[in-house]
MIVEX-703214 format. One record per residue (C-alpha): x negated, y negated, z negated. Coordinates in steps of 0.1 Angstrom, whole numbers, plus 5000, padded with zeros to 4 digits. Example, Ala and Ser with C-alpha at 12.3 -4.5 7.8 and 13.67 -1.06 7.14 Angstrom:
% residues 2
+------+-------+------+
| east | north |   up |
+------+-------+------+
| 4877 |  5045 | 4922 |
| 4863 |  5011 | 4929 |
+------+-------+------+
END
This chain:
% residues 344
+------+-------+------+
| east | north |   up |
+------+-------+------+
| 2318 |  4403 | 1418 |
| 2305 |  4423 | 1449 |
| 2272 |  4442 | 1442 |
| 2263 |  4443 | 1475 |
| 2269 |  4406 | 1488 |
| 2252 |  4396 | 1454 |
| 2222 |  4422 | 1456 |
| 2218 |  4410 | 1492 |
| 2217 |  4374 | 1484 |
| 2190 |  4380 | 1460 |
| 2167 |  4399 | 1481 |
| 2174 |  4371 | 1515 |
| 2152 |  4346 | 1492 |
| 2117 |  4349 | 1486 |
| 2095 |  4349 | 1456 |
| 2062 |  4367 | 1456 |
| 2044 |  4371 | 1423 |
| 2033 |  4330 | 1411 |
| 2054 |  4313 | 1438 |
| 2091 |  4324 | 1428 |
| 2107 |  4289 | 1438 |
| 2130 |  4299 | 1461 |
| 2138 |  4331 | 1441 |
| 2148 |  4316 | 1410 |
| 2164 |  4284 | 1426 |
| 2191 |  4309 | 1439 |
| 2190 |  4331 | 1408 |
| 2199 |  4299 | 1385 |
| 2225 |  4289 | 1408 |
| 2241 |  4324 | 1401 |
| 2234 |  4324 | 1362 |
| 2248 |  4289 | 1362 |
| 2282 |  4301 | 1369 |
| 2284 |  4317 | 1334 |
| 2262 |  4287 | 1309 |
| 2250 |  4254 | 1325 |
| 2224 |  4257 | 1297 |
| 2204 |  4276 | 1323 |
| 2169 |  4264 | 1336 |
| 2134 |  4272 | 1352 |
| 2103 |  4267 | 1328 |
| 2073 |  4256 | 1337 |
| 2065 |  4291 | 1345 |
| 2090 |  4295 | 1370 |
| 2108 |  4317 | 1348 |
| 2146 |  4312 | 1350 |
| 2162 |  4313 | 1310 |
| 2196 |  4310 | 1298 |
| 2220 |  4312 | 1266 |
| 2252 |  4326 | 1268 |
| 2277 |  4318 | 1247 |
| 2280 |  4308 | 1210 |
| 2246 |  4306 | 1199 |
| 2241 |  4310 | 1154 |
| 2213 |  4309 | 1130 |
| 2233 |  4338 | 1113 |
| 2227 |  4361 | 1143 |
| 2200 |  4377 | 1158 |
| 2188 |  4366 | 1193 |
| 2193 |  4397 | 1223 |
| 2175 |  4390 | 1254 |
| 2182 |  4405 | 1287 |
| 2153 |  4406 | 1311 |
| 2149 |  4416 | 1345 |
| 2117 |  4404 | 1370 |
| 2126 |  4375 | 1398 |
| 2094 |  4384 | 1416 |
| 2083 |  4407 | 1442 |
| 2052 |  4424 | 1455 |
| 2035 |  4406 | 1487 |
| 2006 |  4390 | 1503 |
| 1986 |  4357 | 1497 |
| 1965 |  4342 | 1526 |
| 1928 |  4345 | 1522 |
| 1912 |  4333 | 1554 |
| 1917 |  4322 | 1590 |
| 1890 |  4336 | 1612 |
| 1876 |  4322 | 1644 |
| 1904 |  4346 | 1666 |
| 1934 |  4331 | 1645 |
| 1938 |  4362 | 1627 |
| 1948 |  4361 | 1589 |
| 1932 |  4375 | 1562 |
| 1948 |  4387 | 1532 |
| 1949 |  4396 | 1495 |
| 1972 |  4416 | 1478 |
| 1999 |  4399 | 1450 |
| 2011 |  4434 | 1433 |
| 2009 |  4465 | 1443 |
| 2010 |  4469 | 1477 |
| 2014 |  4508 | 1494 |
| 1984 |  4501 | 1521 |
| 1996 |  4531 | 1538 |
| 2024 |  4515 | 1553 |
| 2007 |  4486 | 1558 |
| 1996 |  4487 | 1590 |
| 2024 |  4468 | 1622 |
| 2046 |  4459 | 1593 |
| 2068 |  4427 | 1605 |
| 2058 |  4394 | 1580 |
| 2069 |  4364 | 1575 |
| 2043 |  4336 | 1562 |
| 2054 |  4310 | 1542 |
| 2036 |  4281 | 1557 |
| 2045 |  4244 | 1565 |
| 2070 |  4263 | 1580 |
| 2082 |  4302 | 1585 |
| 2053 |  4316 | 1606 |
| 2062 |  4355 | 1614 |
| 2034 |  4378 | 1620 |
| 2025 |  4414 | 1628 |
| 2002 |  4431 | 1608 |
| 1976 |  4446 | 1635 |
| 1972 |  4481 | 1639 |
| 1947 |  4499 | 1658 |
| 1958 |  4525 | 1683 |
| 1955 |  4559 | 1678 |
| 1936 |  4566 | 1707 |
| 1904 |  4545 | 1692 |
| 1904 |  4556 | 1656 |
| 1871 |  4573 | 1647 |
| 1874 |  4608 | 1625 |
| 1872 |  4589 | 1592 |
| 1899 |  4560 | 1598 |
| 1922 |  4591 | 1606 |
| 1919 |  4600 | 1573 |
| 1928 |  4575 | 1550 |
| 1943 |  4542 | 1546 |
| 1927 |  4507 | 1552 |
| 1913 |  4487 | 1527 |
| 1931 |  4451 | 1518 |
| 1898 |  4436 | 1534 |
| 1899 |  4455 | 1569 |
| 1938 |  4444 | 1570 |
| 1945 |  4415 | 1594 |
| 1976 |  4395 | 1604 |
| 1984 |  4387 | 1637 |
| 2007 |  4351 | 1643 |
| 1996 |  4346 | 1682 |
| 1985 |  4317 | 1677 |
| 1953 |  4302 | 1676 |
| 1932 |  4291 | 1649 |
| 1936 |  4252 | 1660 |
| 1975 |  4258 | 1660 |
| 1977 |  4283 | 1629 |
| 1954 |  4256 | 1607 |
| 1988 |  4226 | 1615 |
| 2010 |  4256 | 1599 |
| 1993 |  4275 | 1577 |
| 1969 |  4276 | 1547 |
| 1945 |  4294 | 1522 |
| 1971 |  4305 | 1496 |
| 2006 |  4306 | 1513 |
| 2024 |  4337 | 1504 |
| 2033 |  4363 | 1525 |
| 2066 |  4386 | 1526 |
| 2076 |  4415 | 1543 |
| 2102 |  4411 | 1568 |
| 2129 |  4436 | 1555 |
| 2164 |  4438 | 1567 |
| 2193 |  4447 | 1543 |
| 2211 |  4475 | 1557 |
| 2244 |  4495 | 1542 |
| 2239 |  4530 | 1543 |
| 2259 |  4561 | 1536 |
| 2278 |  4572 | 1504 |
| 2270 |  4535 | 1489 |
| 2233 |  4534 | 1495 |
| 2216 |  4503 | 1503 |
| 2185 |  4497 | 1521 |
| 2159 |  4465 | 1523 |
| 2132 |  4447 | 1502 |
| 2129 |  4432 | 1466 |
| 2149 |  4460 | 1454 |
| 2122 |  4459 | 1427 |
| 2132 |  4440 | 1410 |
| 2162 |  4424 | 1426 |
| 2185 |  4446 | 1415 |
| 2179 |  4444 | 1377 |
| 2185 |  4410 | 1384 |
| 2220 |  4417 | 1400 |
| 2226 |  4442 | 1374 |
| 2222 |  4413 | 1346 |
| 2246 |  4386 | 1364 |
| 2275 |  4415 | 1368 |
| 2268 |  4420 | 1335 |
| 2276 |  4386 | 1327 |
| 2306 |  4387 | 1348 |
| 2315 |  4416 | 1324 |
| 2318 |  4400 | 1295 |
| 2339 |  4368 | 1307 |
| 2361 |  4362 | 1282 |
| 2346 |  4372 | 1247 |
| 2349 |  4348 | 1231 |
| 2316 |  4360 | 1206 |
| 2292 |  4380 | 1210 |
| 2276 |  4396 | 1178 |
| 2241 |  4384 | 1195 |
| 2229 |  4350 | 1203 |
| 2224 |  4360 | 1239 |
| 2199 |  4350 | 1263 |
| 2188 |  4360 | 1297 |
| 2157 |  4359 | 1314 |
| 2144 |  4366 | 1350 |
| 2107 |  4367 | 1343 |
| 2081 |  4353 | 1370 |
| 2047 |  4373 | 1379 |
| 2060 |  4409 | 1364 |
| 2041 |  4421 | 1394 |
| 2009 |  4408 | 1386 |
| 2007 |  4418 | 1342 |
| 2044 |  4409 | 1331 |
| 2029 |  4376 | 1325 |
| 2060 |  4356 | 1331 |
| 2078 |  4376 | 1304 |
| 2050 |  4373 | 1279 |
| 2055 |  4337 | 1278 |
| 2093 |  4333 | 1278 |
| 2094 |  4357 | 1251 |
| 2075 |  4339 | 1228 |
| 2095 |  4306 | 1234 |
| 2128 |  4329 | 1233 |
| 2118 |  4350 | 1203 |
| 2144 |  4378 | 1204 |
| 2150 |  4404 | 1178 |
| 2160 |  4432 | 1209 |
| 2158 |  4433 | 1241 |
| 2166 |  4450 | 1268 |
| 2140 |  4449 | 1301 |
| 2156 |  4461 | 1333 |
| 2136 |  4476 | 1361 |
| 2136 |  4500 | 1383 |
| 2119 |  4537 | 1387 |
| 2115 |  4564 | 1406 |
| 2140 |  4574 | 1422 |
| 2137 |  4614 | 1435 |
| 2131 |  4621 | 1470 |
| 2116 |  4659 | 1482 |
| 2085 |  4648 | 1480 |
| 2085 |  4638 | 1445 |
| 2079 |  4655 | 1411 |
| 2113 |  4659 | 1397 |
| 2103 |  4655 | 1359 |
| 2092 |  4622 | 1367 |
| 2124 |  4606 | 1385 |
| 2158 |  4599 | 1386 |
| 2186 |  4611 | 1404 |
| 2201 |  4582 | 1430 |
| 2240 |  4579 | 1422 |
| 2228 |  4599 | 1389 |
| 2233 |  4562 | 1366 |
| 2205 |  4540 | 1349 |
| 2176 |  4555 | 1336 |
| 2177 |  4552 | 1296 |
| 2136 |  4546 | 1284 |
| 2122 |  4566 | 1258 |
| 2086 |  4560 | 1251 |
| 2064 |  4552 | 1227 |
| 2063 |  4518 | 1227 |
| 2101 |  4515 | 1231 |
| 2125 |  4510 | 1200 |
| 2140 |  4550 | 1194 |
| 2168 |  4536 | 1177 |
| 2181 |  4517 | 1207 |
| 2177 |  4543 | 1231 |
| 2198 |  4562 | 1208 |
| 2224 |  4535 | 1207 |
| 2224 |  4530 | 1246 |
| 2227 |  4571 | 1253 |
| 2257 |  4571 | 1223 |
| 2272 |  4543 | 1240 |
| 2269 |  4556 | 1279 |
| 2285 |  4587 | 1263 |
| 2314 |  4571 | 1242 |
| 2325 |  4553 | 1272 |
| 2318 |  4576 | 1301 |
| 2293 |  4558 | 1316 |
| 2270 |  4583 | 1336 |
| 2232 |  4579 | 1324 |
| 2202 |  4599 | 1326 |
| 2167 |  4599 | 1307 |
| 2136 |  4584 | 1311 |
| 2108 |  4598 | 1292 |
| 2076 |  4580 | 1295 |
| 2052 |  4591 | 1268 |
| 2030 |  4558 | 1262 |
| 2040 |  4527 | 1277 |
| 2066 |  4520 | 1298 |
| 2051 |  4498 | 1326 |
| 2074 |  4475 | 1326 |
| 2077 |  4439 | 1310 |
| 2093 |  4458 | 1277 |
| 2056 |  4464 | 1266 |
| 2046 |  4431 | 1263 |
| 2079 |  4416 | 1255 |
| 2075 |  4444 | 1222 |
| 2045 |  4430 | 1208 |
| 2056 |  4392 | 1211 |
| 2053 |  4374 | 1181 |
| 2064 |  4399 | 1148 |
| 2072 |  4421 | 1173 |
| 2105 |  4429 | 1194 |
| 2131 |  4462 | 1194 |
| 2128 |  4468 | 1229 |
| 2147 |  4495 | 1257 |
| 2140 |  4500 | 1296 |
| 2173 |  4502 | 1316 |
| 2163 |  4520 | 1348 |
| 2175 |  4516 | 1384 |
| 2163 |  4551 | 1405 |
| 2150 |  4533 | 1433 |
| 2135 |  4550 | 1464 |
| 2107 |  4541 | 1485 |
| 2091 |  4521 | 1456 |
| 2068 |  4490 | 1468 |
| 2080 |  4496 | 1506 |
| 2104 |  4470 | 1525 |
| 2126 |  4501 | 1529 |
| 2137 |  4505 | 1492 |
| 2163 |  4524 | 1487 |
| 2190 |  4525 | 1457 |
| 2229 |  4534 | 1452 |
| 2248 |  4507 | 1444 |
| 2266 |  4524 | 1418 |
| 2236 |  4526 | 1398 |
| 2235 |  4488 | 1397 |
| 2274 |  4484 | 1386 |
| 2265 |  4514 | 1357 |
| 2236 |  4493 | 1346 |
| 2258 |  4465 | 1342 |
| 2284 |  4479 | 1325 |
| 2261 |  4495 | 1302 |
| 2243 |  4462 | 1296 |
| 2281 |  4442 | 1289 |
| 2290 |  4471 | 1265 |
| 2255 |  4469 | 1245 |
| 2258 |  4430 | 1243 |
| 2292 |  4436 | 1227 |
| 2283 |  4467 | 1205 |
| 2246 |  4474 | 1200 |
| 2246 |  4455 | 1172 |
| 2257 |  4489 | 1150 |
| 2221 |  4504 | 1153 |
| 2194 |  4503 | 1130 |
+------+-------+------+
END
C-alpha cells in the first residue's frame, strides 16, 4: 500500500465536523477491501470487524477521526458576501484570503476577504479577526449565490497536497486523515493472520472536532475492552515548546496521561522496542484531548492509549507530517493487534 497515494486520497474528499458523507463514503470503500462487514451508522461514523470475531475474546477497537475542522455558512448579506461560523477549531490568524471551497448545490469557491494593509486602523493591526467580522467572498451576487448556496453548507479550505523534501508531506485534513491512513495500512499489515487474539474492530469516528461526539456513540454500540485512539500532535517547529512536541521523522507519539491505561502504554513502548520500531513519548498530565477520553469512560469503562502522528502546522491547510511516521504508526498498530494481548 502507498502511504502517500492513500493519505492523499483521504484528504481530496471532504468531511467537516456533522457532514462527513463524502469522507467516510471513500474511507469505507478503503476498509471494505479488508471485511465487507463494514458500514456507516447513523452517525456517519464508519465501523468495521476484522476477522474472526468470539465471545471468548475481548473486543480491540482502533479509532481514528474521519472529520476535519471547517466552516458552516451563517448568512448571505445584501452584497453577496458570506457569513460564517466556525465547525472546530479554526486558527483565525490565518484566516484572512484563505482559498475556500463551499459545498453548495454545487462547488462554489471563494476568497476569504482581507482588508488591505494600507486601511487597517492601530487596533486591527494588532490582533486577529473575530469569526463574526470574517466574510467570504464568491463574486457573485446575492440573487445568484441564493440558486447555489445555503444557510448551513459547509465550508473547506482549499488545500493542495504537495510532496516535499526527505518524505514530508504537505496539505489539509492531515488531522485526522492520517490516523485514518495509519489504521487501513495497518490492516494491510496483518493480511494473512489467520486470528487475531482480539475481536477487532475499527472505527473512524464523526464530529471528533466538535467533543469526540462521534466516538462517544460508536463506542457504546462497539463496547471494547481496549482501544487504541489515533491522532495527531504537535509536531516541533522553532517556535514551539520542545517538552510539548514531537520530533517529525522521530515515530508515533506513545500517550501517557492520566486518563490513559499505563499498562498499555507500557505494552506499546515494550513492543516499539522489541521490534525496532522508532517511538517517542507523549506525556500529557490530565486528559488527552483526543477521542481516548471519552472512548475510556464508555460504558464499565475502556483500557485506552493515544498513538500520535507529530504533525506540523496544526489546524492550517498547510499541515505538515513525515510519512514515515504514518507507516511507524501502522506497524505499531499491526504488531499490538497481534500481541497486546500479553498486558495486564
Amino acid at each position: 500500500m502507498d502511504c502517500k497515494e492513500l493519505l492523499f486520497g483521504l484528504t481530496d474528499t471532504d468531511g467537516v465536523s456533522g457532514s462527513e458523507e463524502n469522507a467516510g463514503a471513500f474511507a469505507l470503500s478503503q476498509l471494505r477491501q479488508y471485511t465487507q462487514d463494514a458500514y456507516i451508522d447513523s452517525f456517519g461514523n464508519v465501523i468495521g470487524r476484522i476477522g474472526v470475531h468470539s465471545k471468548e475474546k475481548p473486543t480491540l477497537l482502533f479509532d481514528a477521526h474521519i472529520d476535519e475542522i471547517g466552516m458552516i455558512v451563517t448568512f448571505i448579506d445584501e452584497k453577496g458576501f458570506l457569513k460564517v461560523g466556525n465547525c472546530g477549531g479554526l486558527d483565525r490568524r490565518l484566516l484572512l484570503a484563505q482559498e475556500v471551497c463551499i459545498h453548495g448545490q454545487k462547488m462554489v469557491p471563494g476568497i476569504v476577504c482581507s482588508k488591505p494593509p494600507h486601511l487597517l486602523n492601530e487596533e486591527e493591526k494588532k490582533k486577529a479577526p473575530e469569526l463574526s467580522e470574517i466574510a467570504i467572498d464568491t463574486g457573485y451576487s446575492k440573487a445568484q449565490l441564493e440558486g447555489l448556496v445555503s444557510p448551513g453548507d459547509r465550508i473547506t479550505f482549499s488545500g493542495t497536497n504537495r510532496e516535499l523534501l526527505n518524505g514530508r508531506v504537505s496539505g489539509k485534513s492531515f488531522d485526522d486523515r492520517s490516523g485514518v491512513a495509519a489504521i487501513l495500512m495497518a490492516l494491510d499489515l496483518l493480511q494473512g493472520e489467520r486470528e487475531l487474539p482480539f475481536n477487532l474492530t475499527v472505527l473512524f469516528s464523526s464530529q471528533e472536532e466538535v467533543g469526540e461526539r462521534g466516538a462517544h456513540i460508536a463506542a457504546y454500540d462497539i463496547a471494547p475492552d481496549y482501544a487504541v485512539a489515533v491522532d495527531v500532535s504537535f509536531g516541533y517547529t522553532s517556535d514551539s515548546p520542545e517538552d510539548k512536541c514531537g520530533k517529525i521523522a522521530g515515530g508515533p507519539m506513545i500517550g501517557i496521561s492520566a486518563s490513559l491505561n499505563r499498562s498499555m502504554s507500557d505494552r506499546l513502548i515494550a513492543l516499539a522496542k522489541e521490534k525496532a520500531i522508532p517511538y517517542q513519548l507523549e506525556i500529557m498530565p490530565e486528559l488527552s484531548g483526543t477521542n481516548a477520553d471519552v472512548i475510556a469512560v464508555t460504558r464499565g469503562g475502556v483500557r485506552v492509549v493515544t498513538l500520535s502522528i507529530p504533525l506540523r502546522y496544526m489546524h492550517t491547510p498547510i499541515e505538515l507530517l513525515a510519512l514515515s511516521d504514518i507507516e511507524n504508526t501502522a506497524n505499531l498498530l499491526s504488531i499490538y493487534a497481534k500481541e497486546g494481548i500479553n498486558h495486564d
